[in-house]
C-alpha positions in Angstrom: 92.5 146.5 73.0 92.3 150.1 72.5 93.3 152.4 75.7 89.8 154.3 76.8 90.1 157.8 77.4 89.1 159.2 80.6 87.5 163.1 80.4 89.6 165.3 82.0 88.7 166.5 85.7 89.6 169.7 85.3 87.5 172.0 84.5 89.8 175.0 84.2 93.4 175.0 81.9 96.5 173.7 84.0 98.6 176.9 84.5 102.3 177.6 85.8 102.8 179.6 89.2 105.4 182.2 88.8 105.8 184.2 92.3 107.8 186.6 90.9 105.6 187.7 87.8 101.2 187.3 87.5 100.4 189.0 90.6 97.8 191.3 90.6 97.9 194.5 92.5 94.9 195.5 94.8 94.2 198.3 92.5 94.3 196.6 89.5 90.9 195.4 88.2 90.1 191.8 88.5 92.3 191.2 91.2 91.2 189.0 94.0 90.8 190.6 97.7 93.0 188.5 99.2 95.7 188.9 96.7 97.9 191.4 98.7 97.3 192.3 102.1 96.8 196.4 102.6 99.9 198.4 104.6 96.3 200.1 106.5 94.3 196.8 107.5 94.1 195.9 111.4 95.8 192.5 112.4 93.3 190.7 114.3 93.6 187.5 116.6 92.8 184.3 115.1 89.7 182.4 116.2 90.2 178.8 116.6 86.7 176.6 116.5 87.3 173.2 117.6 84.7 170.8 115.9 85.0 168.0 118.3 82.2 167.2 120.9 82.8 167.4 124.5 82.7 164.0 124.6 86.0 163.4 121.9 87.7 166.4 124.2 87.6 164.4 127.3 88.4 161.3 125.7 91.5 162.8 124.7 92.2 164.0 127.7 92.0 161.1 129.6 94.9 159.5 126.8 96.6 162.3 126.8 96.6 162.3 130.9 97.4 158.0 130.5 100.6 158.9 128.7 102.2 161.2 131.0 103.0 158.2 133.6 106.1 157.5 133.9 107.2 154.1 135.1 109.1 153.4 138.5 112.7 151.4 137.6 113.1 149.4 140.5 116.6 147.2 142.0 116.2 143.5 141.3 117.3 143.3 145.1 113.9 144.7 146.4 112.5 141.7 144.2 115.0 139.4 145.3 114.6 140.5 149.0 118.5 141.6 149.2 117.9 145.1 148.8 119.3 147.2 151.3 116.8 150.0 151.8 118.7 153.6 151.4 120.2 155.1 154.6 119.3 158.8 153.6 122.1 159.3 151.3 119.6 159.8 148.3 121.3 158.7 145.0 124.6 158.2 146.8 126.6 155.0 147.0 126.7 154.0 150.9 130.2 153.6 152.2 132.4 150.6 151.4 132.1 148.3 154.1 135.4 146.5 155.2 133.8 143.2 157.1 131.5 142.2 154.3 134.4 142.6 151.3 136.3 140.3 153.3 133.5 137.6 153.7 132.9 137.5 149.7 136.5 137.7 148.9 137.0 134.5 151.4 133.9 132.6 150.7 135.3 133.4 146.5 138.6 131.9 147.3 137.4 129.0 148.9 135.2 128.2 145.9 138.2 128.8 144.1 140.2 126.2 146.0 137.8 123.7 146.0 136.8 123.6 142.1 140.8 123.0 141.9 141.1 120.0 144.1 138.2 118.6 142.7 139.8 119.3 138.8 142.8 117.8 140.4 141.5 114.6 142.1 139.6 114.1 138.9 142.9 114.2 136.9 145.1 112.5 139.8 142.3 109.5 139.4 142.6 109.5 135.5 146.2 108.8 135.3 146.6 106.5 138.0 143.9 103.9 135.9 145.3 104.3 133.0 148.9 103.5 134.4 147.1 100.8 136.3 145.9 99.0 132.8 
């Protein structure tokens, strides 16, 4: 099947921009008014025209306003319930205290200890029925 050919879209001939040459001056005839700016014209502000309706501007204010809430990061102690609730030192560690670093150390040891004699009971108990066979 033959390839159809499609008219062309433009309606003018492709051409090559070249900054550096084509340019028209101002003065020249034929050039475009916007083609150089004049060293004499006045700057003058922009003008910006918004073409939403007042009802899309509040809209996005109201998102805009949504994303600017920030969340609160929280201790899993104030969940838990063994938070400690700050003694106005701000973001400061309270001070080390002696009495409770005791207690955990013990009550770790004792764990400690007891997992042992259990592993070793379990082990004492092994041997003494297999010897007994």
């Amino acid at each position: 099947m033959p390839a159809r050919r499609r008219p062309p879209t433009d309606e003018g001939p492709t051409e090559i921009y070249d900054s550096g040459s084509g340019r028209k001056r101002r003065d020249e005839p034929g050039a475009p008014e916007h083609a150089m700016p004049r060293a004499d014209a006045e700057s003058r502000p922009l003008t910006v025209i918004s073409m939403k309706t007042p009802a899309e501007l509040v809209e996005e204010r109201r998102k805009r306003s949504a994303r600017l809430i920030k969340p609160k990061i929280r201790s899993l102690g104030e969940i838990s319930g063994t938070h400690t609730p700050p003694q106005g030192l701000g973001f400061l560690a309270p001070p080390r205290d002696a009495a409770a670093s005791r207690t955990k150390r013990a009550r770790s040891n004792t764990l400690w200890a007891l997992l042992g004699l259990g592993i070793a009971a379990v082990v004492g108990l092994s041997v003494w029925l297999v010897a007994s066979r």
